[in-house]
Structure formats: structure tokens, C-alpha cells
C-alpha positions as CSV (number, residue, x, y, z in Angstrom):
1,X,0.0,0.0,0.0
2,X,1.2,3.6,-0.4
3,X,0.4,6.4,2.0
4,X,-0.1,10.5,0.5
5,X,1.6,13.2,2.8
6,X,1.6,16.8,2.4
7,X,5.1,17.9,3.4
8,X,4.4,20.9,6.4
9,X,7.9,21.6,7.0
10,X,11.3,20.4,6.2
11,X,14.8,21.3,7.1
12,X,17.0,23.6,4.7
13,X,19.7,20.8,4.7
14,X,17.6,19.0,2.3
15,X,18.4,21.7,0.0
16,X,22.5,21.4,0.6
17,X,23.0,17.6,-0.2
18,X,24.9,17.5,-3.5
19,X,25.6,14.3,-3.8
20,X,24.3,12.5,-6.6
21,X,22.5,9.9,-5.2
22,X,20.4,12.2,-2.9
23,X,20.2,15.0,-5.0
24,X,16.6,14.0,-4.9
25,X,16.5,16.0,-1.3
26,X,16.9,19.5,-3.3
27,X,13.5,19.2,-4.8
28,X,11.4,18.5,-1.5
29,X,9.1,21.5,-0.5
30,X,6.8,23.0,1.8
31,X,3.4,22.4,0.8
32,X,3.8,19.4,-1.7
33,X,2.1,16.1,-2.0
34,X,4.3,13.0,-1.7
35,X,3.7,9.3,-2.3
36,X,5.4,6.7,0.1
37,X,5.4,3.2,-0.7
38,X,5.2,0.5,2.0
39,X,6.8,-3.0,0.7
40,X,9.2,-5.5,2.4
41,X,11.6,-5.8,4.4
42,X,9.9,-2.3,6.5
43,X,6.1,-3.9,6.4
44,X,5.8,-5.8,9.8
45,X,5.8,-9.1,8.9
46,X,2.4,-9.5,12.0
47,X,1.0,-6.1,11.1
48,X,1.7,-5.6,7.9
49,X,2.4,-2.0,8.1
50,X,5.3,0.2,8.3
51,X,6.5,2.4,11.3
52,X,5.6,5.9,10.6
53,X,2.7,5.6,7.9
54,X,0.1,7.5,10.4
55,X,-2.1,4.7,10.7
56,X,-3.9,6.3,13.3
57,X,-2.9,9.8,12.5
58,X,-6.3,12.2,12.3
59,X,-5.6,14.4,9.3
60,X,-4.8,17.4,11.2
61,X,-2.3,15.2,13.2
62,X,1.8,16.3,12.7
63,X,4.0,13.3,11.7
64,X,8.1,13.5,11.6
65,X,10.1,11.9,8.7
66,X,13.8,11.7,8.3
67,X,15.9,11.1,4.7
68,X,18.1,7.9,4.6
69,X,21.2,8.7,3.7
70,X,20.7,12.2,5.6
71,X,20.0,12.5,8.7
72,X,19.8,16.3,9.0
73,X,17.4,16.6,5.9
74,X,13.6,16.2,7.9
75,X,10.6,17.5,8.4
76,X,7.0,17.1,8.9
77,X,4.4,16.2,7.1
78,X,0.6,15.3,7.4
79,X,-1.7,12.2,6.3
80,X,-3.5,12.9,3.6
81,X,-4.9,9.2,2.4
82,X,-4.0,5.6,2.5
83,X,-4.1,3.7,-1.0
84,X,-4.5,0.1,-1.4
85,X,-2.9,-0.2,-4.8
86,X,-0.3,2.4,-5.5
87,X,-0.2,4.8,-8.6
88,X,2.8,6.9,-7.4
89,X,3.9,9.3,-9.7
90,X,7.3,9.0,-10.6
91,X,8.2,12.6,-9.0
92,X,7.7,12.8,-5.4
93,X,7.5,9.2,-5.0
94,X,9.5,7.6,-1.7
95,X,9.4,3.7,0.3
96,X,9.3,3.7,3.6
97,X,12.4,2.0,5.3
């Protein structure tokens, strides 16, 4: 299943990482809806959910969220939906880990 967030806040070290492989971090902004994928190994093999996916998260409810790969590039973001068969965009599209 995927999960749709609308990115509240997020740190300006997101927008520092040059490295290629995370360059992805420059284009995250304020106000934007992203699409995060929950698949194996980070689904709970009993729950089958991932940590962090606002299960129980109201919509008004504030969630944290960190990058892999940087751990100063975070924010917060809010539940928007839950989707049983994912049609992330190929922008804006993350997994959770």
C-alpha cells in the first residue's frame, strides 16, 4: 500500500545535499504532495504496516520523517490518504524503510 503526505515543514539541509544519489533531497518543498510506498523488508511481517505511515494519524495530526542517507534533511508532514494499490507518480515518490 502507499500512504499521500503533504510535506508541512522540512529542514534547509535538504536543500544542501549534493551528492548525486540524494540529490533527490533538493526538490522536496513546503506544501507538496508525496507518495510513500510501504513494501518488504519495512512492512511488519504480523502487522503488515510500516513504522511511521500514520495509521492512526487524524488528518490534522503532525508526523516526523527523516531522509536515509541524511539524517539532518527532515521534516514534517501530514496524512492525507492511504491507498491500497499504489499509482505513485514517478516525481515525489519515496518507500518507507
Amino acid at each position: 500500500y502507499c500512504v499521500e503526505f503533504r510535506t508541512e515543514s522540512l529542514s534547509h539541509h535538504c536543500a544542501l545535499e549534493t551528492r548525486s544519489y540524494a540529490r533527490w533531497m533538493q526538490y522536496l518543498r513546503e506544501g507538496h504532495t508525496v507518495c510513500v510506498a510501504c513494501q518488504p523488508p519495512a512492512m511488519n511481517a504480523d502487522t503488515q504496516r510500516c513504522s511511521g505511515d500514520g495509521h492512526n494519524a487524524d488528518g490534522d495530526e503532525i508526523l516526523y520523517w527523516e531522509a536515509i542517507g541524511n539524517s539532518q534533511c527532515q521534516g514534517t508532514w501530514k496524512k492525507i490518504r492511504q491507498l491500497e494499490h499504489c499509482s505513485c507518480p514517478l516525481v515525489h515518490s519515496f518507500i518507507f524503510t
